[in-house]
C-alpha positions as CSV (number, residue, x, y, z in Angstrom):
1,X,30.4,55.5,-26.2
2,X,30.0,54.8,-22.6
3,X,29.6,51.7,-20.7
4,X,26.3,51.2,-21.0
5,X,25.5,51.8,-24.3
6,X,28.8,49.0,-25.6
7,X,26.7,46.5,-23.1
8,X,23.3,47.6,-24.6
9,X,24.7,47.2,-28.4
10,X,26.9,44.0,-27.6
11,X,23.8,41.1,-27.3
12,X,22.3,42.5,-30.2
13,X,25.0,42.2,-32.7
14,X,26.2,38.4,-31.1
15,X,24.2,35.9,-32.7
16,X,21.8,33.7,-31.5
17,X,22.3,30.5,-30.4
18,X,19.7,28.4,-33.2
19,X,18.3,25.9,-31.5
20,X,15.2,24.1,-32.1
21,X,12.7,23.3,-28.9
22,X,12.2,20.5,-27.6
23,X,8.5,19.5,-29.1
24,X,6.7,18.3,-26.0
25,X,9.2,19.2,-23.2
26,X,8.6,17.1,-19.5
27,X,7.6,18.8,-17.2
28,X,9.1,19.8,-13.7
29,X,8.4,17.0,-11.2
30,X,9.1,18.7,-8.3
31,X,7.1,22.2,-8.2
32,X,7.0,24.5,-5.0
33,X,3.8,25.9,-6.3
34,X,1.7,22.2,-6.3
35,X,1.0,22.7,-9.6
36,X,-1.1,20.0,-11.3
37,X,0.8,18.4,-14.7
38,X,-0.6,17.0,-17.7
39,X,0.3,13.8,-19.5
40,X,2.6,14.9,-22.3
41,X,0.0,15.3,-25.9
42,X,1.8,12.1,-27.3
43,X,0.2,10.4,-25.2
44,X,-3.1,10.7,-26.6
45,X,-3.4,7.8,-28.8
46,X,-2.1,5.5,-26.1
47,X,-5.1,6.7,-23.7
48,X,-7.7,6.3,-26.2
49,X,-7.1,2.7,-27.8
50,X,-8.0,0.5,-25.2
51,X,-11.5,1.7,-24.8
52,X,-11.6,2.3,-28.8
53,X,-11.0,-1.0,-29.1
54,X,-13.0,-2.4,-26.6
55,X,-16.4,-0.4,-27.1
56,X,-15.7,-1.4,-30.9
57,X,-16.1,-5.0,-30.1
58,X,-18.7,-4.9,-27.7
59,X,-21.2,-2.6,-30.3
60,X,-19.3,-5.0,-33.3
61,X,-21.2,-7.4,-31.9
62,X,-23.7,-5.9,-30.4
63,X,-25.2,-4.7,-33.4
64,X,-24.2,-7.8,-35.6
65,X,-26.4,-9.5,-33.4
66,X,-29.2,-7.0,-33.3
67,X,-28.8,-7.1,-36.8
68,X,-29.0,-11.0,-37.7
69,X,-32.0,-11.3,-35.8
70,X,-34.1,-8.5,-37.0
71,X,-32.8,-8.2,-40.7
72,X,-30.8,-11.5,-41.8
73,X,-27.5,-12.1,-42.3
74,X,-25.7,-9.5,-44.8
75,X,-27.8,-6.3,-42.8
76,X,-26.1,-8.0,-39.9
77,X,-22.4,-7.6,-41.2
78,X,-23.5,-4.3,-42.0
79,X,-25.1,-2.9,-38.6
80,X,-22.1,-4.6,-36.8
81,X,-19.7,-2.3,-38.9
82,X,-21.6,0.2,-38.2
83,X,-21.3,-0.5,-34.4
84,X,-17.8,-1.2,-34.3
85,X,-17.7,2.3,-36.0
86,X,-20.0,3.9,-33.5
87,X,-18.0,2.2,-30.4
88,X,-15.0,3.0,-31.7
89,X,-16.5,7.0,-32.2
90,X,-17.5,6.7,-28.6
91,X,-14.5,5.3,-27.4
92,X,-12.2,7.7,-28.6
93,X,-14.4,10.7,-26.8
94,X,-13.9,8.8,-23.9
95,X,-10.1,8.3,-24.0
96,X,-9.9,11.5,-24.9
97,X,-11.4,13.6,-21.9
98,X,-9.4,10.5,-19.7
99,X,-6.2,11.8,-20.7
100,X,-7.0,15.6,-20.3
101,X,-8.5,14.3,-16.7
102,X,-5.6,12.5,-15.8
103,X,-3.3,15.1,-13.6
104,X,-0.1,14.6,-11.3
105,X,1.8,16.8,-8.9
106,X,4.9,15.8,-6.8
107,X,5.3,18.2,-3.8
108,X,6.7,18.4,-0.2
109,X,3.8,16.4,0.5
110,X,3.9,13.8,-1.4
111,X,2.8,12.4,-5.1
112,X,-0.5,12.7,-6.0
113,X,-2.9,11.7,-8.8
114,X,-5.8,13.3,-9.6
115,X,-8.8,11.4,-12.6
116,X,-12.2,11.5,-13.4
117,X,-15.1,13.3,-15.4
118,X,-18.3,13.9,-13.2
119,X,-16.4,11.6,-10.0
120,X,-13.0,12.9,-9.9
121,X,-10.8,10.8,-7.6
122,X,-7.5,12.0,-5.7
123,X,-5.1,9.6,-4.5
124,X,-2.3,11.5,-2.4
125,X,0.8,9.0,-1.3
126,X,2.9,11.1,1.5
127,X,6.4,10.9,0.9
128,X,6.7,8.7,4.3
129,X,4.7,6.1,3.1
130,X,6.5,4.9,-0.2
131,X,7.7,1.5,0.0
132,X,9.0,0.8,-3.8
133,X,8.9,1.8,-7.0
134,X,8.3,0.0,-10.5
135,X,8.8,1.8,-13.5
136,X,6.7,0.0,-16.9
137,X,7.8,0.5,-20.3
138,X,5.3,-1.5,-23.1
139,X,6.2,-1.6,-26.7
140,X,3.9,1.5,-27.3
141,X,5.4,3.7,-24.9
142,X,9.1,3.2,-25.5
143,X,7.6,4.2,-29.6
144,X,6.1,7.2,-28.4
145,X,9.0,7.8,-25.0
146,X,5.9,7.7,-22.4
147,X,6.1,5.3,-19.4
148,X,3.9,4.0,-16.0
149,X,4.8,4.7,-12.9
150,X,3.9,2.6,-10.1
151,X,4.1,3.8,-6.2
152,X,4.0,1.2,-3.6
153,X,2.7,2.3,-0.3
154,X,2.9,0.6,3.1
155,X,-0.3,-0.8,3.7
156,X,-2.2,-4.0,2.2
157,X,-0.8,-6.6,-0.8
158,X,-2.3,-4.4,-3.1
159,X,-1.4,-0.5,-2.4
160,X,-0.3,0.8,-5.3
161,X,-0.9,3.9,-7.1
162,X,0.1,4.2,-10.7
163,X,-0.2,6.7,-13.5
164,X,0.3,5.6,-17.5
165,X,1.7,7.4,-20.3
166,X,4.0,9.9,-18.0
167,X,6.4,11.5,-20.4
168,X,9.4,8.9,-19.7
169,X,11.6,11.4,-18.3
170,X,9.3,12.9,-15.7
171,X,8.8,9.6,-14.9
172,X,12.6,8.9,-14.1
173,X,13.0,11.6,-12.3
174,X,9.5,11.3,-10.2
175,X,11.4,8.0,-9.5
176,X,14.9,9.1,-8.5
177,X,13.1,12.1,-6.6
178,X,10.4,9.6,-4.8
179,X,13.9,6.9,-4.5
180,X,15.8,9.3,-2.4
181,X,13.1,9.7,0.2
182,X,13.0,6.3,0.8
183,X,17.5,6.2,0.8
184,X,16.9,9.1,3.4
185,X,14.3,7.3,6.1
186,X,16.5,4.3,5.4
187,X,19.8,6.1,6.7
188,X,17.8,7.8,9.8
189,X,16.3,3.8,10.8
């Protein structure tokens, strides 16, 4: 048997390492190829049940009221169940294609955010211009290990750029990563 076929044979007969994957692993912040990232898929219920809930109430009553005044008081209770429903339906759709619109990148240029359907807005934040950063951690997202970022930039009261439901870790580490450009202009000042 020579050297190379004991080397060829050896990983073969070791066993594997059984390990289960992580299910929704974070992703890396800091990418040399600018690669736009995703909120993590747990995320997805978080991003649609604020405007669930919302267009559910509006079309509630909405369509209680419709129905009051054009079919009395039991066919009201009715159409505004039925337009809770539908607002709800709606809703959902739209919370839906938020999240899978709702990109980051972090690279040697800075953090950027990228939303929208039919008007997609960019926001870039060069690395030179962070001021602070806030991390935000409801009750919802500590359940489901998602938090908001929030970027401070040098400019008026209110510049700020922030981006819910990050997967909590990318979020750290966007943080620590974004944090040590602002340690470093501190030391050269």
């Amino acid at each position: 048997m020579t050297q190379t076929d004991h080397d060829d044979a050896a990983p073969a007969s070791a066993p594997a390492a059984q390990t289960e994957p992580a299910p929704d692993p974070p992703a890396s912040p800091t990418d040399a190829g600018g690669d736009w990232q995703r909120l993590p898929a747990r995320a997805i219920p978080l991003c649609t049940i604020d405007i669930s809930l919302s267009l559910a109430f509006v079309f509630g009553i909405a369509g209680t009221i419709v129905g009051v005044l054009s079919l009395g008081r039991y066919a009201g209770l009715a159409s505004g169940l039925a337009g809770a429903l539908f607002g709800a339906g709606i809703g959902m759709w739209i919370g839906f294609r938020r999240y899978r619109n709702t990109l980051w990148r972090l690279d040697d240029y800075g953090f950027a955010v990228r939303r929208g359907v039919a008007w997609q807005r960019e926001t870039l934040v060069p690395l030179t211009r962070v001021q602070h950063l806030d991390l935000k951690h409801g009750p919802l997202q500590r359940m489901r290990r998602l938090s908001t970022l929030v970027v401070h930039t040098a400019g008026t009261r209110h510049s700020a750029v922030s981006i819910d439901h990050l997967d909590a870790d990318d979020a750290q580490r966007l943080r620590e990563r974004l944090g040590r450009q602002l340690d470093h202009e501190d030391d050269e000042a």
